[in-house]
C-alpha positions in Angstrom: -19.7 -64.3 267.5 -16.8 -63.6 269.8 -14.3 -66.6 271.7 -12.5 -65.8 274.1 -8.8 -67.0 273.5 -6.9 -68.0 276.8 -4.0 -70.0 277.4 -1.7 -71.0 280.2 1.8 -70.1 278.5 1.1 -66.2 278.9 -0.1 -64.5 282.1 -3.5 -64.6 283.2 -5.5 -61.6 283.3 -4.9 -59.8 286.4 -8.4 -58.5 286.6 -12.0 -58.7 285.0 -10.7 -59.0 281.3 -9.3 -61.6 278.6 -6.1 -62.4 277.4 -7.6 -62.4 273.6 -10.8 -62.0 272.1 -11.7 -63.9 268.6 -14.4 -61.9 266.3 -14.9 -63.0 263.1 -11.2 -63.1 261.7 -9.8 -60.6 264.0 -7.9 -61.2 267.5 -8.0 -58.5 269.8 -5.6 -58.8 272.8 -5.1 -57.3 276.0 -1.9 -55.5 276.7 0.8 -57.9 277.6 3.2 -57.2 280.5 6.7 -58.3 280.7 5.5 -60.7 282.8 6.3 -64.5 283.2 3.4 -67.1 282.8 5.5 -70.0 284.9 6.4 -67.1 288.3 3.8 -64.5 287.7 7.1 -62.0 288.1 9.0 -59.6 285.4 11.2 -61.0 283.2 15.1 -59.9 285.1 16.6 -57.2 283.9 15.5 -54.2 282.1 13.0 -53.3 278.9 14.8 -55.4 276.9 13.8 -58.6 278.7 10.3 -57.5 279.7 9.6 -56.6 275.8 11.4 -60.3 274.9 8.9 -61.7 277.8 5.9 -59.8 276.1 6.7 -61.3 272.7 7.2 -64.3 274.3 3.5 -64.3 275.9 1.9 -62.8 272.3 3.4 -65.7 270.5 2.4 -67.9 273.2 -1.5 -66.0 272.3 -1.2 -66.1 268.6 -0.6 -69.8 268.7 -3.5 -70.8 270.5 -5.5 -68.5 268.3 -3.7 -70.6 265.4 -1.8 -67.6 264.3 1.8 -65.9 263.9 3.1 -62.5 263.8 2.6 -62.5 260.5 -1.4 -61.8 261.1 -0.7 -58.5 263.4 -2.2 -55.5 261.4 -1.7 -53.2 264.5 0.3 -53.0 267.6 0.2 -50.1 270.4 2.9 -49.9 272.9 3.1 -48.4 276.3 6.0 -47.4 277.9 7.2 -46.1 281.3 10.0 -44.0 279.9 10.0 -42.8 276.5 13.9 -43.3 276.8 13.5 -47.1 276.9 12.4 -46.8 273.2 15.1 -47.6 271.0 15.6 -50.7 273.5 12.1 -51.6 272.8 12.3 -51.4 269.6 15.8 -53.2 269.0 13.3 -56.4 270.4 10.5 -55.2 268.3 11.5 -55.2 264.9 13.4 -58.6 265.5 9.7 -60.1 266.0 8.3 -59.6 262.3 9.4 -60.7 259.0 8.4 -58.7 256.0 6.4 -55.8 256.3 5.6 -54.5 259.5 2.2 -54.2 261.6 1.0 -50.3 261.9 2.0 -48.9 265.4 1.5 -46.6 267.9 4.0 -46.1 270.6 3.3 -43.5 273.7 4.6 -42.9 277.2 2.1 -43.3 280.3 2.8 -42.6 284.1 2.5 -45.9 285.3 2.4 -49.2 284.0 0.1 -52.1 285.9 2.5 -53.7 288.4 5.1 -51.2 287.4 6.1 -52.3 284.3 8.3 -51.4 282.2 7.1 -52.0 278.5 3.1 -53.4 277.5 1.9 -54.2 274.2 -1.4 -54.8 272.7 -2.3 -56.1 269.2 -4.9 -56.8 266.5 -4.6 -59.3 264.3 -6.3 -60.4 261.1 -7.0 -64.4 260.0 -6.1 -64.6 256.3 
């Protein structure tokens, strides 16, 4: 049976989807934006603040799912320039203790609202 996880301390969807989805022990979300939940704008400054504003929003997910970043098997992250990479990353790797998630990483065109960065995860209930 699938729940839908939502919470107000990470953007609402901006279209016909969900934050999160519960099945079973996993939690599928959305890709998260840079985006913050209070102004509905992008974190100021550059990739490194959107990607600190998406982690911010996936914690804000994971704890109202009742879990940490501990439970993400697999992340994919999409970004505007492929040169905003090692900045991603610098914010990335800060977010995990331990062993890291699996991940993909890849450049697209265009980002929704013109963002910078966007991350989507799994995670798994222990």
């Amino acid at each position: 049976m699938k729940k839908v996880i939502s919470t107000k301390n990470a953007p609402a969807a901006i279209g016909p989807y969900s934050q999160a989805v519960m099945v079973g022990n996993m939690l599928f979300s959305s890709g998260q934006l840079g985006l913050d939940p209070a102004t509905g704008d992008f974190a100021p400054g550059g990739v490194t603040e959107q990607t600190e504003q998406v982690f911010r929003n996936i914690h804000a997910i994971l704890a109202e799912a009742g879990l940490t970043t501990a439970h993400i098997v697999k992340t994919t992250c999409f970004l505007a320039d492929m040169g905003d990479f090692a900045a991603m990353n610098a914010v990335y790797e800060k977010q995990f203790s331990g062993q890291f998630p699996a991940r993909s990483a890849v450049a697209v065109k265009t980002l929704p609202k013109n963002g910078l960065v966007e991350i989507e995860f799994v995670a798994v209930q222990d």
